[in-house]
Every structure is written in C-alpha cells, then in structure tokens.
C-alpha positions in Angstrom: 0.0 0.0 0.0 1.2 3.6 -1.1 -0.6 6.5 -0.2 0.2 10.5 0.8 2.0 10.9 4.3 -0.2 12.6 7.1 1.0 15.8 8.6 -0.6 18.2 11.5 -3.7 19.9 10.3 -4.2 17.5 7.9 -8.7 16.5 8.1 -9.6 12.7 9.5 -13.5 11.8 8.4 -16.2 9.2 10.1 -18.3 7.2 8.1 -22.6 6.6 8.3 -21.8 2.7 9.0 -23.6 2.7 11.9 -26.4 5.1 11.3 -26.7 3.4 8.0 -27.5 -0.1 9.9 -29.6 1.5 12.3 -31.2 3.5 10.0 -31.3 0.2 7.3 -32.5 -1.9 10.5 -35.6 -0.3 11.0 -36.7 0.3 7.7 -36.3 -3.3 6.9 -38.5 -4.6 10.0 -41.0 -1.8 8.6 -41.1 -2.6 5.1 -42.4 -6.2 6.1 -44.7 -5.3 8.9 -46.0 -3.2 5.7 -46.3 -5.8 3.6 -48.0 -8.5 6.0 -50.7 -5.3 7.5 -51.2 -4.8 3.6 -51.2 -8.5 1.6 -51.9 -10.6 5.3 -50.3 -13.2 6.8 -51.5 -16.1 4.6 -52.2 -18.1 7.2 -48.8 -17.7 8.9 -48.5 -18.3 12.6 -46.7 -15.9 15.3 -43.1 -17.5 14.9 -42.9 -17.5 11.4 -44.1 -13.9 11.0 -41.5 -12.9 13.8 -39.0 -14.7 11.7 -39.8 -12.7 8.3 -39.7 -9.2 11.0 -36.2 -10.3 11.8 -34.8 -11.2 8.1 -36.2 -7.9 7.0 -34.6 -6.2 9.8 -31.0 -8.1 9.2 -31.3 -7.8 5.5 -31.8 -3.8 5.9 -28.9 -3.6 8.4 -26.4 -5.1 6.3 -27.5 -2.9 3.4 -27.3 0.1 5.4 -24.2 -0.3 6.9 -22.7 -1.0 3.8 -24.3 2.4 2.1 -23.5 4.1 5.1 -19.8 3.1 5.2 -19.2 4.4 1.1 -17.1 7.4 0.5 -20.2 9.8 -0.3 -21.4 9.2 3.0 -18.2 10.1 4.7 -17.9 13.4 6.6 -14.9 15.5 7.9 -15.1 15.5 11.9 -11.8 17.4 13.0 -7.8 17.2 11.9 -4.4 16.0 13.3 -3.3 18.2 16.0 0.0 17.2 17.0 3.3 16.4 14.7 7.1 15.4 14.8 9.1 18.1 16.1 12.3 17.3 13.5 10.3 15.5 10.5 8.6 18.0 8.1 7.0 17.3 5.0 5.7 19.7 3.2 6.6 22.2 5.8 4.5 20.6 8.5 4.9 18.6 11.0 4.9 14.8 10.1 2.2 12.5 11.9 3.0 9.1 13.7 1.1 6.4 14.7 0.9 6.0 18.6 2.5 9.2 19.0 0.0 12.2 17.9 -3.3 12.4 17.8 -6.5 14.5 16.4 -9.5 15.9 17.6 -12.7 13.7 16.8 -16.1 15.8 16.9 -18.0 12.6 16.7 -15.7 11.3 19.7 -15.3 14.7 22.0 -13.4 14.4 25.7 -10.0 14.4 24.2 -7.4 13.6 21.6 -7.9 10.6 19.6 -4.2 9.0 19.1 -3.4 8.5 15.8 -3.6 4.0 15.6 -2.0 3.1 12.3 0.6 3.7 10.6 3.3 2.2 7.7 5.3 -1.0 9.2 7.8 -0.1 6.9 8.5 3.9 7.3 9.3 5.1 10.9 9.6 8.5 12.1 10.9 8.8 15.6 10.9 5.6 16.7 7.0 5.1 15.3 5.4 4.3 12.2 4.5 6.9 9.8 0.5 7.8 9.6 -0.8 8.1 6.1 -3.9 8.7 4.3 -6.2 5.6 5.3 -4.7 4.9 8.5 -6.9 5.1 11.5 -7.3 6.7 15.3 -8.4 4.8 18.5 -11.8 6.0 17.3 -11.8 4.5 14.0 -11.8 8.3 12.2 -9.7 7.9 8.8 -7.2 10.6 7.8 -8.8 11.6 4.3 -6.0 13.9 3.4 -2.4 14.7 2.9 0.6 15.2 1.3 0.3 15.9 -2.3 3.4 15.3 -3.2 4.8 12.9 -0.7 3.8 9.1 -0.5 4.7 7.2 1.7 4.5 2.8 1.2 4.3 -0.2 2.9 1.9 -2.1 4.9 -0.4 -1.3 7.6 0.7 -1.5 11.4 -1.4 -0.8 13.9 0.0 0.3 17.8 -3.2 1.0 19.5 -6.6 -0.9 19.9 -9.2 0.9 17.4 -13.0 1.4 18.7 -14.9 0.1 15.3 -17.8 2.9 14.5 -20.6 -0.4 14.5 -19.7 -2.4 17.9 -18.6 -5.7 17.3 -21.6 -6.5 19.8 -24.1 -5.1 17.3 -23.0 -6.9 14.2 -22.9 -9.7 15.7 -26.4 -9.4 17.4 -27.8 -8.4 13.8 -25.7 -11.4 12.3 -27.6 -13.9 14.9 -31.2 -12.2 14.1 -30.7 -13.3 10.7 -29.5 -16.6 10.9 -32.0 -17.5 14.1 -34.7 -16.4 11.2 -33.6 -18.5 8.8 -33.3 -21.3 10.5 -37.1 -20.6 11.4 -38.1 -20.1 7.5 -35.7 -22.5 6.1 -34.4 -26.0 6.5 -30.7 -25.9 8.6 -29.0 -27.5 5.5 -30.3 -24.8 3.2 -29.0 -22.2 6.1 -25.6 -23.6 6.4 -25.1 -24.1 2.9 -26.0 -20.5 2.2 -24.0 -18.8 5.2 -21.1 -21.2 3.7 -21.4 -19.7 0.6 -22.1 -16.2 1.5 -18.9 -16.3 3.4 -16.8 -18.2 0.7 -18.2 -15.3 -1.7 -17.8 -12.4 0.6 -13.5 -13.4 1.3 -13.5 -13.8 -2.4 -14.9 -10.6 -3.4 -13.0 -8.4 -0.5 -9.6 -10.3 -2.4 -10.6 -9.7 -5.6 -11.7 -5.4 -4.7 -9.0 -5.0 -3.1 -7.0 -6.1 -6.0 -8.8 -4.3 -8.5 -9.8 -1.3 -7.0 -7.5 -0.8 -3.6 -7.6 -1.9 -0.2 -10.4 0.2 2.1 -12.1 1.6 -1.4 -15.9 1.7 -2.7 -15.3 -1.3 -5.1 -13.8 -3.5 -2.2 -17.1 -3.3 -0.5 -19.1 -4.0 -3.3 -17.9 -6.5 -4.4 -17.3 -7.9 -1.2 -21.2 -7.5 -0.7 -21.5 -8.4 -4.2 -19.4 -12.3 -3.6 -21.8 -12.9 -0.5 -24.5 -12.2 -2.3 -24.2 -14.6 -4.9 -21.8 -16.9 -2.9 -25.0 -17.6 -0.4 -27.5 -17.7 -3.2 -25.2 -20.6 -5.3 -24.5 -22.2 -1.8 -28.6 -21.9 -0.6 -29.6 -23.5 -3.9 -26.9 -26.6 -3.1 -28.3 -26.5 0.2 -31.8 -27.2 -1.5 -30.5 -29.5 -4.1 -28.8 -31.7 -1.2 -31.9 -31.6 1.2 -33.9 -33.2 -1.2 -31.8 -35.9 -2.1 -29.9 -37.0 1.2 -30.7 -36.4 4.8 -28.2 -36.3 7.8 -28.8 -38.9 10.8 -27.2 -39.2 13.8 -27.0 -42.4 15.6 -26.1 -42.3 19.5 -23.7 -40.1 20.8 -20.4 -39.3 19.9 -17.3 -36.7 19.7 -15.9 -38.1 16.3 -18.6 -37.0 14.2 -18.4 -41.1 13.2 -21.8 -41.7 14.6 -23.1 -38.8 12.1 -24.3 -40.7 8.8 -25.5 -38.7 5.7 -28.0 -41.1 3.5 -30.0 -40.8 0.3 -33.3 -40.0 1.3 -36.3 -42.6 0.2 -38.5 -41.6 -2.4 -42.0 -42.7 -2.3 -42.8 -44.8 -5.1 -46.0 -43.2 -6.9 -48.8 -46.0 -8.1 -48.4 -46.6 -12.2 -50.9 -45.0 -14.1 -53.1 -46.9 -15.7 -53.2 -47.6 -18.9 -55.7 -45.5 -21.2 -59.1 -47.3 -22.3 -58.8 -49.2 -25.1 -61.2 -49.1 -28.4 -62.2 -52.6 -30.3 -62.2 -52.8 -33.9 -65.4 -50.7 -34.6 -64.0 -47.6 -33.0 -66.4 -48.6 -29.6 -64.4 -49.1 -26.1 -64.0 -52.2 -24.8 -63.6 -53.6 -21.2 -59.9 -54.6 -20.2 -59.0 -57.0 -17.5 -57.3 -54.7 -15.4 -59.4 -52.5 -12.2 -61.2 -50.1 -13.4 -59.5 -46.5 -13.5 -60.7 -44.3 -10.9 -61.3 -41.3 -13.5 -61.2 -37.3 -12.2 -59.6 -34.2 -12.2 -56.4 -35.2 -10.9 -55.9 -38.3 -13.0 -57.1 -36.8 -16.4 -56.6 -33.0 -16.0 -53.1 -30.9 -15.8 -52.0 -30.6 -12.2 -51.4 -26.6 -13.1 -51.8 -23.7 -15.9 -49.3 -23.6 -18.7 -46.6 -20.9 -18.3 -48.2 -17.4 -19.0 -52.2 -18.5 -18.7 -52.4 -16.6 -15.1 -50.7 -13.8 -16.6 -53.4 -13.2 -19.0 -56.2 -13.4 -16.8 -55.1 -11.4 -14.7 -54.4 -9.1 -17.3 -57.6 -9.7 -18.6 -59.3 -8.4 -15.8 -56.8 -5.4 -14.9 -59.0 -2.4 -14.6 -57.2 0.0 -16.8 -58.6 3.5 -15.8 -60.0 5.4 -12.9 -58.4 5.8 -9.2 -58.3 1.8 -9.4 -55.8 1.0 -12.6 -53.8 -1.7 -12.1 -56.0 -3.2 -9.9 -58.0 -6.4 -10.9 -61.9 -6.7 -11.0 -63.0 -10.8 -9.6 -66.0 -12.3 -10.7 -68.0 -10.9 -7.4 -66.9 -7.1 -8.4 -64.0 -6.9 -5.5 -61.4 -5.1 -6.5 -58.0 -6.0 -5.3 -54.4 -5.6 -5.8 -52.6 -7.9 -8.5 -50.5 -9.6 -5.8 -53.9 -10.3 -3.3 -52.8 -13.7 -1.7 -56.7 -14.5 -2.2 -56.9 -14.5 -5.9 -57.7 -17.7 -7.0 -57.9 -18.5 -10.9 -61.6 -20.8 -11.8 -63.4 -22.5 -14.8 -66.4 -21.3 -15.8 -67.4 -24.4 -16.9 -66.2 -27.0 -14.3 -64.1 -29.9 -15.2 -66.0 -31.8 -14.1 -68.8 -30.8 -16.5 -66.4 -30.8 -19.4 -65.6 -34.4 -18.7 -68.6 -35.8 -18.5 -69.6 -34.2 -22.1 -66.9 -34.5 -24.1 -63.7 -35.2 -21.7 -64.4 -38.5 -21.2 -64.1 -39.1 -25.1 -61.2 -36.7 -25.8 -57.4 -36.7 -26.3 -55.4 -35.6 -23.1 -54.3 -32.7 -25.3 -58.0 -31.6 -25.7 -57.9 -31.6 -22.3 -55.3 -29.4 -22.1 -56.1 -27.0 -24.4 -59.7 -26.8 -22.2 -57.8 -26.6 -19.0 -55.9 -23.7 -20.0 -58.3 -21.7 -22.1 -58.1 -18.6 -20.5 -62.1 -17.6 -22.2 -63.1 -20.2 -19.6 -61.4 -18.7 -16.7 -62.4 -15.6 -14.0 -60.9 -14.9 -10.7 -62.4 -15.2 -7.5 -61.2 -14.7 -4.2 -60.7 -17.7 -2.1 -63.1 -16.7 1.0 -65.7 -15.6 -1.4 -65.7 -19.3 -3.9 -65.6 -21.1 -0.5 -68.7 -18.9 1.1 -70.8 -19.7 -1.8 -70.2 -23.6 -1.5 -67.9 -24.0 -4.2 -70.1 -23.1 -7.0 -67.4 -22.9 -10.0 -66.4 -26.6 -8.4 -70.1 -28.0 -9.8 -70.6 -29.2 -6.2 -72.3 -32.5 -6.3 -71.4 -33.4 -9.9 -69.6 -37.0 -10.1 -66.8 -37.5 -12.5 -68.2 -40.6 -14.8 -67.1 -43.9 -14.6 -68.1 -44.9 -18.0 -65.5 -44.1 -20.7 -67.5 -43.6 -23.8 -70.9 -43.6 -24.5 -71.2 -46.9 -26.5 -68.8 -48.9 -23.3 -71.7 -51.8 -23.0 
C-alpha cells in the first residue's frame, strides 16, 4: 500500500456505517410489517411472522451499513493536531502512529491517538500515519501530502473502537441466521452462510485487487461475492436436502456416529393404462381394475406458463383511481399480488368431462384446462362462502369411458 504521508492539520473523516445499519434496521423490520398489514399473513403463525420481522430487519442492516460506510457518506469531523518536532513534509509537522493524535467531533473528551501507521517507514521511533490509516476511534485521515507518499503495509500500535460495535454486528448477524433457520431447512442455512462467506472473502480479495484496499469497489464487491456466494451455496443447500438427509445415531465426539444417507422416495402408483377401443372404434372392457377417472388423474395438475398472466391481465381495470388493480368475478377489486386471488373454470371440469372429456385426447384436455375464455378470478373466501359453486358441487366424475362402453 502507497498513499500521501499525514501531517498536523491535515482532516480525519467518520463514516454513516452505523447510522446506515440503524437506519437500514428499521426500515427493513418496517417494510415487512407493511407488507403483511397490507397483503396478510397467509395463514402464517406468530413465529414464522417474527422470523420474516427479523430477516427484514437483518437484511436492511447489512445494506445500510454498507451504504453508510461508502465514500459519499463520509464526513470531515476534526484534523491532526499534534506532529514530529524534527520531521517536516511539506513544511508541516509529520504525523506518527501512537504518537499524535486528532481531535474527533464525533468522539469529544480528548485527543484521539493516531492507531495506524506504515510497518515499513518510521519516524521517531513510530510508524508513519498516512492517508487511510486510523485513530483509537476508528476516524480515517482523508488527506495529505500531495506530493509525498509514503508505502508499505499497515501496522497498527493502538486498539481501534470500530464505529458499528462488534456486539451489534454480531447481534444483527444472529437475528438473521435465528430467522432463517425458522423459515428455512438448517441445511439450506448452512449451505447458504457457507457460501455467502466463501463469496464475501473472495470478493473483498478480488476489490482489493482491483480497485485498492479500504475503497468503494472493495465493499461492493465484497457485498457483491456474499451475495451470490449464499445464493449458489442456498440453492446446493436445496438441491442436497432433497436428495440426502443427515442422521445421527447415538452419541459421539468423532462426528463417526453422524451418517448422511440418500433420502427414500416414495414410489408413486403406475398409471393406468388409457381405455382401449375394439375394432369398430367402440371401447371395450380390459381386465385390469377399473380406473378411478377425475380431475387429478385426467386434468393438468397446473396452468401452462403465462395462462395466469393473461387473466389477470384480462381483468386489470385500466382507468379510474383503481388502474392496475383487478376486478373478480363478485366485483372486489384488489391488488394484482392479493394472496386471495384464485384462478376458476367457468365451466367446471368436471362438466367438461362428463360431455366431451371423457371421449377426448389428453391434449383436448389441455387445451380446455388452460383456455383462458373459460377462466375468472375469485377470491378464495368468497368461492368457498358460496359452496364452491365454480367446483359443480355434487357433480360426479363418470365412470363410463365412452358412451357406447356396453
């Protein structure tokens, strides 16, 4: 590291980290409370809602305090005040680490000593402060020399008072992990804190490489590394919980009694086989039990990509002091996002099926299923006060196949 020597009366600045994570903190645990006063809790119970409080709350934080701790939101908040009586640079008094000191208006009661310095470049015994080095209140000088430059790395002769307590990130770090172990599986957490930290070292390297140690582009791209380092390591996390599970048989201080095995995959009933038609096009009887025919076994388990799209755009009021809000079959107007909003037939299925599904291709079916003419929205309290009338409540599903089956 090379950077311009510090001399008396040269400015030392504080950043916003920690009114950035207060700040960040706060308007995180607001913006969910927001969202779950304005969309509901879907059915959530008190834990689980705590949980999303506290992610929001962590999740601002750590955005905050890294906003806060850029260069823009840096602020001058006094300058050196004591210098080498025999070492000038510039004319002025050169600083030292341990030695001299500034005054701090964030910090008032006294001089702040002057913590870091070059481990390379004494002056008097101590080593020389430069731009980027730090007091015992964690103020960094933010100007000097400009024409003196002084290299070497970074030693530091007095304990430094970070601006966010250790206690506080470390509280805010445990709010967010105690979340999402509540809103997540603990191998998805682990994965994805593995990750995030994995990502995090490598981006801090790689800014600090690029772009200089201490600078903007360091802590982007260190934020930038544990963002996507915990989102490749939560999707592993995902990908592993579903195949394997982790079992731990007796005690044990060797980890040997700790077992990870594939997990066992229920083995789902064959389908049967479609009917069968005889010679003269007519369906014929097969010696195998009779197929238990209904929605689930002859109808798409869910819409083709894009079908709720258009019905909701379908039914998007477009002017007036409600645009952009959607219209349901019972005139309530809600917001696109409304939890509630459940996509119907207007003909049931089940009506379809016994008049033409029953002697139809399965992709007839399909096409019916996800023609979006045949489709309003409803929300789910209102379908289920009204006993399910887009269900055809009572209809059976027939168990003929085909009109000419005898």
């Amino acid at each position: 590291m090379t950077a311009a020597a510090a001399r008396l009366d040269d400015p030392i600045e504080h950043s916003s980290a920690l009114g950035g994570l207060l700040a960040g903190l706060a308007i995180g645990a607001g913006a969910v409370l927001i969202g779950i006063a304005v969309i509901g809790t879907g059915g959530l119970g008190a834990v689980a809602l705590a949980a999303m409080v506290g992610a929001g709350a962590a999740t601002g934080a750590g955005i905050g305090q890294l906003i806060g701790s850029l260069s823009f939101a840096c602020s001058e908040t006094g300058q050196i005040r004591s210098g080498s009586s025999n070492v000038y640079i510039n004319g002025k008094p050169a600083a030292r680490a341990h030695l001299d000191n500034a005054e701090c208006s964030d910090h008032p009661g006294g001089p702040k000593i002057l913590a870091q310095g070059s481990d390379s470049v004494y002056i008097n015994g101590q080593p020389a402060a430069r731009v980027g080095d730090r007091t015992v209140c964690d103020a960094k000088i933010s100007a000097g020399s400009p024409n003196v430059c002084i290299g070497g790395g970074t030693a530091t002769t007095d304990a430094i008072d970070p601006e966010v307590p250790v206690w506080l990130e470390r509280s805010v770090m445990a709010l967010g992990l105690a979340s999402a172990f509540v809103l997540a599986s603990p191998v998805l957490v682990m994965a994805g804190l593995a990750g995030g930290i994995a990502g995090g070292m490598a981006g801090h390297w790689a800014g600090g490489e690029l772009f200089g140690e201490g600078s903007d582009g360091q802590k982007l791209m260190a934020f930038g590394g544990a963002l996507l380092g915990g989102g490749i390591g939560a999707k592993g996390g995902k990908a592993f919980d579903a195949r394997y599970e982790i079992k731990v048989q007796g005690f044990g201080s060797n980890l040997g009694n700790v077992k990870v095995v594939p997990k066992k995959v229920p083995v789902d009933s064959p389908e049967a086989s479609p009917p069968l038609r005889g010679a003269d096009g007519r369906f014929v009887r097969t010696s195998e039990n009779p197929v238990q025919y209904n929605r689930k076994s002859q109808y798409p388990s869910g819409y083709r990509t894009g079908v709720k799209d258009k019905v909701l755009d379908a039914n998007t009021i477009q002017d007036g002091p409600d645009a952009g809000k959607i219209l349901t079959a019972d005139m309530d107007v809600v917001h696109r996002n409304d939890p509630r909003i459940t996509i119907e037939h207007n003909k049931p299925v089940v009506e379809h099926w016994n008049e033409q599904g029953y002697n139809s291709t399965r992709a007839a079916r399909n096409d019916f299923y996800n023609d979006v003419d045949n489709m309003s929205i409803r929300l789910r309290s209102a379908n289920s006060s009204d006993g399910a009338k887009m269900a055809a409540d009572g209809v059976r599903y027939r168990q003929d196949v085909g009109p000419d089956y005898e």
